[in-house]
Structures are given as structure tokens and as C-alpha cells.
KOLNU-771773 format. One record per residue (C-alpha): residue in one letter; x negated, y negated, z. Coordinates in Angstrom, 2 decimals. Layout:
PT  code        x        y        z
PT     a        X        Y        Z
...
//
This chain:
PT  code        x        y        z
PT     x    33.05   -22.96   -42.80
PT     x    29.47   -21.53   -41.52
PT     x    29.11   -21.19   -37.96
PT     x    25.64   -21.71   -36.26
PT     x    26.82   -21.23   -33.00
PT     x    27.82   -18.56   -31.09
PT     x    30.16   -20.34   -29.56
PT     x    32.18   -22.70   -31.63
PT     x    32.14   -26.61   -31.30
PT     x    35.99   -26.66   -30.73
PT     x    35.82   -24.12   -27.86
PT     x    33.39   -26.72   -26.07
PT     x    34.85   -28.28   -23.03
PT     x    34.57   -31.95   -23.10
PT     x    36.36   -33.75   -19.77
PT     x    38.62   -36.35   -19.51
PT     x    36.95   -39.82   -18.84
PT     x    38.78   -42.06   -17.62
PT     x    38.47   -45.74   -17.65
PT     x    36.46   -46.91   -14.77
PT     x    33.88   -43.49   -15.62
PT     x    33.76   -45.08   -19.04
PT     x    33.03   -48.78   -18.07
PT     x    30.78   -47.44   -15.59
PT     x    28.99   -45.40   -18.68
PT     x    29.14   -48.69   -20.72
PT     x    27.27   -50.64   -18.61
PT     x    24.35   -48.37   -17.50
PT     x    24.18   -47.86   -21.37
PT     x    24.04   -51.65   -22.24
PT     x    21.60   -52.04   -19.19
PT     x    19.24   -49.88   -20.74
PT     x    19.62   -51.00   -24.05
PT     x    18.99   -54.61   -22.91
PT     x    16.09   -53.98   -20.77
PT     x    14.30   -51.89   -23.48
PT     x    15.24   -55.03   -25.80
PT     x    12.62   -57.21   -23.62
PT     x    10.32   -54.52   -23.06
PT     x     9.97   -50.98   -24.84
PT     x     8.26   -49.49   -22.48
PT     x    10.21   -50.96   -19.83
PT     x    10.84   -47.65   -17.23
PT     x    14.55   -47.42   -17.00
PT     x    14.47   -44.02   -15.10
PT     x    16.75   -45.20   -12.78
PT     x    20.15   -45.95   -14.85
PT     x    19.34   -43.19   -16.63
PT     x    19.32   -40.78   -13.37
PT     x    22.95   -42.42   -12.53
PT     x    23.84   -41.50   -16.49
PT     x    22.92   -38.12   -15.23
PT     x    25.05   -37.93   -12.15
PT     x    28.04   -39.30   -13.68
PT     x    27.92   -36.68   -16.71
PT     x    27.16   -33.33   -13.71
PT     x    30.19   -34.96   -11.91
PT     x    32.31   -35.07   -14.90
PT     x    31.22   -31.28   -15.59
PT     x    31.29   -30.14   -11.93
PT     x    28.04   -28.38   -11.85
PT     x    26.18   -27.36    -8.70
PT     x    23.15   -28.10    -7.49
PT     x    21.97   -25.06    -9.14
PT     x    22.81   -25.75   -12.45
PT     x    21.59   -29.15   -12.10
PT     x    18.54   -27.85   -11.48
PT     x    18.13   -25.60   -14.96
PT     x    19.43   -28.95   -16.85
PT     x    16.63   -31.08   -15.18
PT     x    13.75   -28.39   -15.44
PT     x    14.76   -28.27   -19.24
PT     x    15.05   -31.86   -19.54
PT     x    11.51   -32.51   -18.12
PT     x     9.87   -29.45   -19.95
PT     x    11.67   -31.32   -23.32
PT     x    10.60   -34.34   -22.62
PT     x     6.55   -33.49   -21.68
PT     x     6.58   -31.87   -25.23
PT     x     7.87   -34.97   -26.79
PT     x     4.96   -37.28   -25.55
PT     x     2.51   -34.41   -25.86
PT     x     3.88   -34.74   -29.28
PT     x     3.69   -38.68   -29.26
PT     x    -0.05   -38.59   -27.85
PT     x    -0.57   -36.34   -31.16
PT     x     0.38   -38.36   -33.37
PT     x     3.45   -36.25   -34.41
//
């Protein structure tokens, strides 16, 4: 079996959910999903901040590390609709 990773998959911690973190999960998902049903380019920024809590809570990270995964996040995401206003 290739590896790409430095780290293995299988040595990547994944926490325990339990139920009421996973119907909490559900529903911000199915809110999202439903909104954008009505309206694609409906702004949904704020389940998808509460998404975001729930998954730095489940991972414990500061509010340092927070910060890197946000600053990523937004540097991804201006490339993807640079990309989109391209045409790519």
C-alpha cells in the first residue's frame, strides 16, 4: 500500500461524537442544504460558523490554532472565487 502522507490516515485522531453533537451536526447540515435548495446563493455563513465551532470543540483547539485554520480557510476560499470569476 503507497503512502502519500507523512503521517498515515489510521494514526489520525478522529473524536468521539456523541449523539446530541451528531443531531446537532445533522441539522445545521440539513439547514444549509435546504436553504441553498431555495436559493444558491443564499449566504449561509452563519450555520456554517456553528459547523466550525462544534468541529474546534470536538478537537480542543485554542484560540490560536483556530486562528491558522480560519486564515487558511479564507485564503482557500478567495482563490476559489478568484478561480470562479475566471472562469476556471
Amino acid at each position: 500500500m503507497l503512502e502519500l502522507y507523512q503521517t498515515p490516515l489510521s494514526e489520525t485522531p478522529i473524536p468521539f461524537i456523541d449523539n446530541t453533537v451528531e443531531k446537532s451536526l445533522v441539522a445545521l447540515v440539513n439547514r444549509i442544504l435546504a436553504v441553498k435548495r431555495k436559493h444558491i446563493d443564499a449566504d449561509v455563513t452563519e450555520p456554517e460558523q456553528e459547523i466550525d465551532r462544534i468541529i474546534y470543540d470536538l478537537y480542543e483547539l485554542t484560540s490560536a490554532e483556530i486562528e491558522i485554520v480560519e486564515k487558511a480557510s479564507t485564503r482557500r476560499f478567495a482563490r476559489i472565487e478568484a478561480a470562479k470569476e475566471d472562469g476556471l
